[in-house]
N, C-alpha and C positions, 0 to 999 in steps of 0.2 A: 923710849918713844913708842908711842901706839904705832902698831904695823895694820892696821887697818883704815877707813874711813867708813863711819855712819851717817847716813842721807837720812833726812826725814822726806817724806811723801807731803805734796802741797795739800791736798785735799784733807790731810789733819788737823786744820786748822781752817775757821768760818770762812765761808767764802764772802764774807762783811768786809774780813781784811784786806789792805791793799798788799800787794809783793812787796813793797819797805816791808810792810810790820810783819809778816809773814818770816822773814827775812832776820829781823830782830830778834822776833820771838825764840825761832830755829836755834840761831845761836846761843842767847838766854840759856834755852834748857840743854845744851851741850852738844848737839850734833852738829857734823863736821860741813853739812851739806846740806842746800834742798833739791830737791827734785820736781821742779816743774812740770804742772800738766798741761796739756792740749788733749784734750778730748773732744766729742761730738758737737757740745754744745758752741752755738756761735760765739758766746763772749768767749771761749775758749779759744776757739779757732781764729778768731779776730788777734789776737798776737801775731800770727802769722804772715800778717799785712801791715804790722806795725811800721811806721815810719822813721827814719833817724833820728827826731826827738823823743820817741815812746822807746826804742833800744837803748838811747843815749842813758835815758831815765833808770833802766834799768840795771844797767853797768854801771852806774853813781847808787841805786839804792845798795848794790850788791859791793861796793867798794866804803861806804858810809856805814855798813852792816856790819863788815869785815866776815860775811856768808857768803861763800860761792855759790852758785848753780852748776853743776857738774852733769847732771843727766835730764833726759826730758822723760817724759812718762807720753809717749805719744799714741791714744787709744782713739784719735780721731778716725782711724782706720777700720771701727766698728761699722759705723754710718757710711764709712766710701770707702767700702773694702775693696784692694788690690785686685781681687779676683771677680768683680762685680759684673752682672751678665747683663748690665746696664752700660754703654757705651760711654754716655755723660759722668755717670759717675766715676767709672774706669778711671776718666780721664782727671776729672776732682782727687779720687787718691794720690794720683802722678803729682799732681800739684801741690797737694798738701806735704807728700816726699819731700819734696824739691825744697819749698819755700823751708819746711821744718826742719831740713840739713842746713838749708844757707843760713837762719836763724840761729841754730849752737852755732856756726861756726865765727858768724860774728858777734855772738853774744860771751863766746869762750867754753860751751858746754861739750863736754865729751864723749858723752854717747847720748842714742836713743835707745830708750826700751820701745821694741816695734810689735804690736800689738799680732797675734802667729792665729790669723784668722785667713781664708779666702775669702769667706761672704757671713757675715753673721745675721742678718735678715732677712733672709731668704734663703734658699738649701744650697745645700754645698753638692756638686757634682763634677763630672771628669772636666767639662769644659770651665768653671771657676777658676777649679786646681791648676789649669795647664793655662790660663789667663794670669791667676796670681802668680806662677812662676816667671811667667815671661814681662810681668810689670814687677815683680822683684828685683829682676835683675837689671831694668830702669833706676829701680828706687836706688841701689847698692852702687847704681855707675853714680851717683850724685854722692854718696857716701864717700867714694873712692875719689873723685874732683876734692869734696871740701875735706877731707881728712876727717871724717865723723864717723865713731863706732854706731853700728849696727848690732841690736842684741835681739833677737827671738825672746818674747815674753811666752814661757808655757802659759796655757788659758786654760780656760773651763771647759771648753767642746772639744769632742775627740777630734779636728781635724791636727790641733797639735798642743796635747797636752800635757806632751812627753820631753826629755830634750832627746831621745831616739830620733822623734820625729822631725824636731827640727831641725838633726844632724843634718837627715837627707839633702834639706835644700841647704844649708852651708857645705856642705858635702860635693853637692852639684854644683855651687858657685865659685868655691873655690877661691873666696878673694879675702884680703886679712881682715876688711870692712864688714864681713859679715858674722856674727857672732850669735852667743845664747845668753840670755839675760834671766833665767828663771826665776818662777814665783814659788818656795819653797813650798809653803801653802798649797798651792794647784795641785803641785806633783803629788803629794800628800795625800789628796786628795782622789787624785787620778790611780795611784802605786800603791796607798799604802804607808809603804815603805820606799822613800826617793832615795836611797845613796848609792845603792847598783846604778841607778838612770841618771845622777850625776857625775860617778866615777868616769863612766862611758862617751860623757862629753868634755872630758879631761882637754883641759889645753884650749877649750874654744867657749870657756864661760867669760865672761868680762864681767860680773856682777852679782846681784845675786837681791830680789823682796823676800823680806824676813815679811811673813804674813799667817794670823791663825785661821784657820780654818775647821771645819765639821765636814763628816758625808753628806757632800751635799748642798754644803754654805762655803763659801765662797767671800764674802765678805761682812763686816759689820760683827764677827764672834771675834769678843772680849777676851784679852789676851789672859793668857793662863786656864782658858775654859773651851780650848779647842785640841787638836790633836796633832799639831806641826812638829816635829823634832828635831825641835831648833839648835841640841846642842851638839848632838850628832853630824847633825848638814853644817851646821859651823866651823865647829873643826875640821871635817872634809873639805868643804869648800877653801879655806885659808890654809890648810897644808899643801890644796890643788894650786895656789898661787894667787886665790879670790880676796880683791884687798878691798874690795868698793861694794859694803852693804846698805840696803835702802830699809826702814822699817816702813811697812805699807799698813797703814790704819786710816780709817775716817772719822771725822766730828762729829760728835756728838754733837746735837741741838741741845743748849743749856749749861751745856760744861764749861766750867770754868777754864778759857783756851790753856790757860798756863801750864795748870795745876795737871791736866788731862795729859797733854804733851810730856811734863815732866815723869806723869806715872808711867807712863812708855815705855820713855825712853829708860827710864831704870828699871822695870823690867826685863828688857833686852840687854839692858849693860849688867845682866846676873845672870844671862845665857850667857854673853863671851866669856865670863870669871868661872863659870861652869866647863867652859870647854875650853878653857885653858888657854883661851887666845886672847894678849895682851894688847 
């Protein structure tokens, strides 16, 4: 029996498709899982207010599929970020927490990857910081109500693109709800070399974006032609106890969706035969 799970990432496949065929296709090409997004944009965000016939829809595409949804990729927190020196939007974050907890949890999904920003358009300063901590811990009480993991996604801006950094505030919180979710890529990116700044968050990863990366690029480089060290973080990561991987890629315009997904994901399924993890 395989001792892991592999997510595919929504956004690797046309945003033309509906969640069924998304859903299908996921399957098709062998992965265990998707990983739903909500990001900035309103059709995105428009899940969020879904009503009991568009959930209902969902849970019949996802049962008709025989594909879970198990994680959400929630980066709407770019656009109404936690720490926002905006009063309205402060309060937009709060709501998007809220609603995006109550959504896994009666959708069945088990964590969020929570996007590890205070303010992304606009500067980041003491009073953000000390705003995002104190609506974190809003966000985590709604976490800790619905029984929904919480993971720190490392990002691309120093305010946390470490899992050092986002020990601190799981550190500070203190609650089982709050976790680290890293993007091996980022860290990568940020380190170098991530497996010192993995080791160190032993015991509080819940997951883990397998994603390639350049100095500097961050998304859209072609798997096999960037510098992640996928087979090392792999093995680390599932000796640490890490059993739930997402491969994080985007669509190509024009690719054949199949064919594309397919090379991926075999790709990635010659990194865990590489590092030895079954």
């Amino acid at each position: 029996m395989q001792s892991y799970l592999l997510g595919q990432y929504e956004k690797s496949m046309p945003h033309s498709m509906s969640l069924r065929e998304k859903l299908l296709l996921s399957r098709k090409c062998g992965f265990d899982y998707l990983e739903i997004s909500v990001d900035e944009t309103d059709e995105k965000l428009s899940r969020l207010d879904w009503g009991k016939e568009e959930r209902h829809a969902l849970r019949r595409a996802v049962e008709e599929a025989g594909q879970p949804v198990l994680s959400m990729c929630l980066s709407a927190h770019r656009k109404y970020p936690l720490g926002s020196s905006n009063p309205e939007t402060a309060a937009q974050s709060l709501a998007i927490s809220e609603k995006a907890v109550q959504f896994c949890a009666e959708i069945g999904i088990r964590q969020i990857q929570l996007a590890g920003y205070d303010v992304y358009y606009e500067p980041s300063t003491e009073e953000t910081r000390e705003r995002f901590a104190e609506n974190l811990r809003k966000t985590v009480g709604y976490a800790e109500k619905y029984g929904v993991l919480l993971g720190f996604e490392t990002m691309e801006t120093p305010f946390m693109n470490t899992c050092a950094k986002a020990m601190r505030y799981v550190s500070e919180i203190n609650s089982p709800y709050l976790q680290i979710y890293p993007d091996v890529g980022n860290l990568t990116n940020a380190l170098g070399d991530p497996l010192a700044d993995l080791a160190d968050a032993h015991g509080h990863i819940t997951a883990a974006h397998l994603k390639e990366t350049l100095p500097g690029q961050f998304r859209d480089v072609p798997f096999g032609t960037g510098h992640t060290p996928y087979v090392p973080a792999i093995r680390m990561l599932r000796e640490m106890g890490v059993g739930m991987f997402v491969l994080e890629f985007w669509y190509v315009d024009g690719a054949d969706p199949e064919r594309y997904v397919q090379e991926a994901r075999a790709y990635i399924a010659e990194k865990f035969r590489e590092a030895d993890v079954r």
